[in-house]
VORO-337065 format. One record per residue (C-alpha): x, y, z; residue number from 0. Coordinates in Angstrom, 1 decimal, m for minus. Example, Ala and Ser with C-alpha at 12.3 -4.5 7.8 and 13.67 -1.06 7.14 Angstrom:
<rs>
12.3/m4.5/7.8/0
13.7/m1.1/7.1/1
</rs>
This chain:
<rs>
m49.1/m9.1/m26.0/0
m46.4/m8.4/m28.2/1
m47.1/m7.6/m32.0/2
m44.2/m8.4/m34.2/3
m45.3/m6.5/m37.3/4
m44.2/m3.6/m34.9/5
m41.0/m3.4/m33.4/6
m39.7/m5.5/m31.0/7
m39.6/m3.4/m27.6/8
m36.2/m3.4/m25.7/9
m35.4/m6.0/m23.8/10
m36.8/m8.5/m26.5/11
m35.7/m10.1/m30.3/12
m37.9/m11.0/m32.9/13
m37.8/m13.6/m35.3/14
m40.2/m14.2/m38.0/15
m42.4/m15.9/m36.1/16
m41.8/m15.6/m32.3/17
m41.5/m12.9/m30.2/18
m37.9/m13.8/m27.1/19
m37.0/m12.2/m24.3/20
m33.6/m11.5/m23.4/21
m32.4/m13.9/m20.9/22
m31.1/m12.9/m17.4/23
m27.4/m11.7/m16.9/24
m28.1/m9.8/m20.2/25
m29.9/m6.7/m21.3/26
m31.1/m5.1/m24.5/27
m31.5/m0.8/m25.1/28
m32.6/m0.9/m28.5/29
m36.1/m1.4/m30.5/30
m36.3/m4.1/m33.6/31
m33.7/m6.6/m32.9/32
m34.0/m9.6/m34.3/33
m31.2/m12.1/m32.7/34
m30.6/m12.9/m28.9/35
m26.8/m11.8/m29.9/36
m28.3/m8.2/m29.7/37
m28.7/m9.1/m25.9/38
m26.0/m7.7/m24.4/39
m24.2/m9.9/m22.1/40
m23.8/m8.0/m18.5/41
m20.3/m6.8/m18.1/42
m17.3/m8.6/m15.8/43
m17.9/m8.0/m12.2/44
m21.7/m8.1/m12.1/45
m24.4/m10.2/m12.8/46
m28.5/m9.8/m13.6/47
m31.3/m12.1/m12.3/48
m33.6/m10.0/m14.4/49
m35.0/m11.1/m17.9/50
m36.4/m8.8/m20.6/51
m34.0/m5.8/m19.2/52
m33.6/m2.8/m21.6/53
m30.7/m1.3/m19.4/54
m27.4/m2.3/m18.1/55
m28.3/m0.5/m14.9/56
m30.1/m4.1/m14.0/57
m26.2/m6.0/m13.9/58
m25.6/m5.5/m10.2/59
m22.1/m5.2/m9.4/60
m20.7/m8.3/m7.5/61
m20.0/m7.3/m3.8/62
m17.2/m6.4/m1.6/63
m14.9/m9.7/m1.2/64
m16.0/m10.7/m3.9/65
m15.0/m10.8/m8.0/66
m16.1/m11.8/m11.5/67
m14.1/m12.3/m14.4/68
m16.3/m13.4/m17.1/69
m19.8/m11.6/m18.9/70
m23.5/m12.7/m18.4/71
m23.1/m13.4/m14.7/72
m27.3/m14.5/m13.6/73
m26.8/m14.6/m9.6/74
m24.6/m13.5/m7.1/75
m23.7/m16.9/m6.5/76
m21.7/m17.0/m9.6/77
m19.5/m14.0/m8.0/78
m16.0/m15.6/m7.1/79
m15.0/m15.6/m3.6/80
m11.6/m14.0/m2.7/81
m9.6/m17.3/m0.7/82
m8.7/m16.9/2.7/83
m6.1/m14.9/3.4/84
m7.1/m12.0/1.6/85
m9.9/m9.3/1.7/86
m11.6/m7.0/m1.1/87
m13.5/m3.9/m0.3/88
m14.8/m2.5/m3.9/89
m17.9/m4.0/m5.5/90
m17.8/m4.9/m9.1/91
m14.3/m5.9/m9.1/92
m13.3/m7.9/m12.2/93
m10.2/m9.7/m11.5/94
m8.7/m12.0/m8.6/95
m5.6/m9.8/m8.2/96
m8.2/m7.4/m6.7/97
m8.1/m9.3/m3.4/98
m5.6/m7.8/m0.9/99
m3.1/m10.3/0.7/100
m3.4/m9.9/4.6/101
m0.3/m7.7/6.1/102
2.8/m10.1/6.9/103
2.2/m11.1/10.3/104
m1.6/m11.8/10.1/105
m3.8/m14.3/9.1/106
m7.2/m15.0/7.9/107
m9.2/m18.2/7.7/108
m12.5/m17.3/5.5/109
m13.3/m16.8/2.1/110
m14.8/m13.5/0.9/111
m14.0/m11.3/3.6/112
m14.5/m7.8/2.6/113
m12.7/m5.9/5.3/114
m8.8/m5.7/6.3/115
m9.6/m5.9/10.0/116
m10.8/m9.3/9.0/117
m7.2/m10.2/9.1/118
m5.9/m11.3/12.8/119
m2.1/m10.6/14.3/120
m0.6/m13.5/14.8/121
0.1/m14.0/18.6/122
3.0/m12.5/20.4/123
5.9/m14.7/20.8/124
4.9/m16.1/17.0/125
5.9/m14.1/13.4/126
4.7/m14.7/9.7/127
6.3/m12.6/6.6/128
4.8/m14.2/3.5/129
1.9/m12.4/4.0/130
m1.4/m14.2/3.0/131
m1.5/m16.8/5.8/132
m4.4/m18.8/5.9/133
m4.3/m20.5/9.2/134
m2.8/m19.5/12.6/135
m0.1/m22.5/12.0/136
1.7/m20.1/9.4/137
2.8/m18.0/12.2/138
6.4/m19.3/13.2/139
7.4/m19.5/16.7/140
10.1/m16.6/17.4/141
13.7/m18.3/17.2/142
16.4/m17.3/19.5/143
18.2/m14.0/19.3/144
15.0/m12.4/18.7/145
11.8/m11.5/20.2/146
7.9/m11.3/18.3/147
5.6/m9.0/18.6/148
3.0/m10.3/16.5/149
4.7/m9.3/13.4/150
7.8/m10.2/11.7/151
11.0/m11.5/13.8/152
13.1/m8.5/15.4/153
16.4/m9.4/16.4/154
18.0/m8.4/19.9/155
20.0/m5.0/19.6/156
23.9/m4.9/20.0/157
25.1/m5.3/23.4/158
22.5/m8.2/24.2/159
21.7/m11.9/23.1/160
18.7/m14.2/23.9/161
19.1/m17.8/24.0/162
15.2/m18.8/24.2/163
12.3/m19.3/22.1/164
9.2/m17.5/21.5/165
10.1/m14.4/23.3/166
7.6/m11.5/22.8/167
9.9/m8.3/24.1/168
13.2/m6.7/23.9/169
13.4/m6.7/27.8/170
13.4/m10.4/27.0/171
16.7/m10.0/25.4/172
20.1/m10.8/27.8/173
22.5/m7.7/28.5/174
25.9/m8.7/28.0/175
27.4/m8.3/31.7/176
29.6/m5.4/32.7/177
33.3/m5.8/31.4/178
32.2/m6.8/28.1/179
30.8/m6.2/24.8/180
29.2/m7.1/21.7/181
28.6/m5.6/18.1/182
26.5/m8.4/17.3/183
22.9/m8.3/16.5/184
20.2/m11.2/16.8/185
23.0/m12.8/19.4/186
21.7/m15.8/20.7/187
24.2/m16.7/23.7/188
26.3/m14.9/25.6/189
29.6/m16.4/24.0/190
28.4/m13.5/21.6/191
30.1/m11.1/24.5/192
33.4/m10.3/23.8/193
35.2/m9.5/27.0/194
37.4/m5.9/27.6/195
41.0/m6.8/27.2/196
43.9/m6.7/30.0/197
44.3/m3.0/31.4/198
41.0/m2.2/31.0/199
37.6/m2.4/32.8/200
33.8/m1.6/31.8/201
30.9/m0.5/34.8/202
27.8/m1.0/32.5/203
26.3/m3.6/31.2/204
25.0/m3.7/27.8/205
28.4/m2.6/25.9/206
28.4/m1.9/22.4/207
31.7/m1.8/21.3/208
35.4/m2.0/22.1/209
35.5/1.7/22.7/210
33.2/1.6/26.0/211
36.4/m0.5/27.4/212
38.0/2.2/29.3/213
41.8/2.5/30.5/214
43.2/2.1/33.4/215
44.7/5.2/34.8/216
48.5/6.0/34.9/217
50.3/4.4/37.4/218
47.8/1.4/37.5/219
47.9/m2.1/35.8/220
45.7/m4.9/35.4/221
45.8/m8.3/34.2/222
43.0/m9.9/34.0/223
39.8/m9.9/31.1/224
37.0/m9.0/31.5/225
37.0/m6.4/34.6/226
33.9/m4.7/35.6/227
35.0/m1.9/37.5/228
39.0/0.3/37.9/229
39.1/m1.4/41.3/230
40.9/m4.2/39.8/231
43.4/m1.8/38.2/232
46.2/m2.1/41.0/233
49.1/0.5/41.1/234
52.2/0.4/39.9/235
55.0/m1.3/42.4/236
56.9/1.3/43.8/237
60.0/2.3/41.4/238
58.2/1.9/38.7/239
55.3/3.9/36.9/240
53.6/2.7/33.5/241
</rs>
């Protein structure tokens, strides 16, 4: 037993007439104290089942996905869960802002997850880009004029449109035919294809611009929008040249 005309031992207070112990989730390094407020209180982030402790090396830090804001923590149980959503791969983390949002484009169902591969790509044809997403219904199905890999939305390049939904590729997005254009981006029909003006013609399809609308030679004319090819450049009556 303890004798109080001695001094208390570490981990312990003395009053007058009782020898305490230092309750769990706190801890106590020094001889003769005489109050339980010379227990320390374990520090934010980790937590002590132990009573009578003379160290803080008995407050074990809180685990991975996990966090603690306050002091004097007694079980793990009292170690806040990071929400779904996010992950946290430190121990003894002291704050909520310590859990990682998943990537946009991912989502993650549990609490206290402690790894970022614990976070799962939303499914091709879909796209998210909050970041955070708690449930596979956060990922949006991919709108026309683009196409989803998982990720975030990713319009169809110049030259092409896409009129459907949930497309997963850019081989999903429409080339604009041959003898016409477009400089539009995330196109999603093909009135977005500008055709190549009379007295000229365009042989690829896919066109960018106004520039890939090529002349038709000297001595030719044509009439007509829209031509794929310089067969339908005819030549010039005879008597006259252009």
């Amino acid at each position: 037993s303890i004798n109080c005309s001695q001094p208390c031992q570490m981990g312990f207070y003395c009053t007058n007439t009782s020898v305490n112990i230092c309750p769990a989730g706190t801890y106590q390094s020094g001889v003769g104290m005489t109050e339980i407020q010379n227990c320390s209180l374990c520090a934010a982030g980790t937590f002590s089942k132990n009573v009578a402790a003379s160290s803080s090396a008995t407050c074990t830090m809180c685990g991975a996905g996990k966090f603690w804001t306050g002091l004097g923590a007694t079980n793990h149980s009292e170690c806040s869960l990071c929400q779904a959503g996010k992950y946290q791969t430190g121990v003894g983390m002291t704050e909520e802002n310590s859990c990682v949002l998943c990537n946009p484009g991912m989502y993650q169902t549990g609490d206290g997850m402690t790894e970022k591969d614990r976070c799962t790509a939303c499914q091709l044809g879909t796209y998210e880009t909050a970041g955070g997403a708690t449930d596979v219904n956060e990922c949006k199905t991919c709108s026309t004029g683009s196409f989803c890999k998982g990720g975030g939305a990713i319009p169809c390049p110049n030259g092409t449109y896409q009129s459907g939904s949930g497309m997963i590729d850019v081989s999903n997005c429409t080339q604009c035919n041959a003898g016409s254009y477009s400089t539009a981006v995330g196109a999603s029909a093909d009135g977005a294809c500008i055709a190549c003006e009379p007295g000229t013609f365009q042989t690829a399809a896919g066109a960018i611009d106004k520039l890939s609308c090529s002349f038709c030679p000297v001595g030719t004319y044509q009439t007509g929008a829209g031509m794929p090819h310089n067969v339908s450049c005819k030549l010039c009556e005879p008597g006259k040249y252009q």
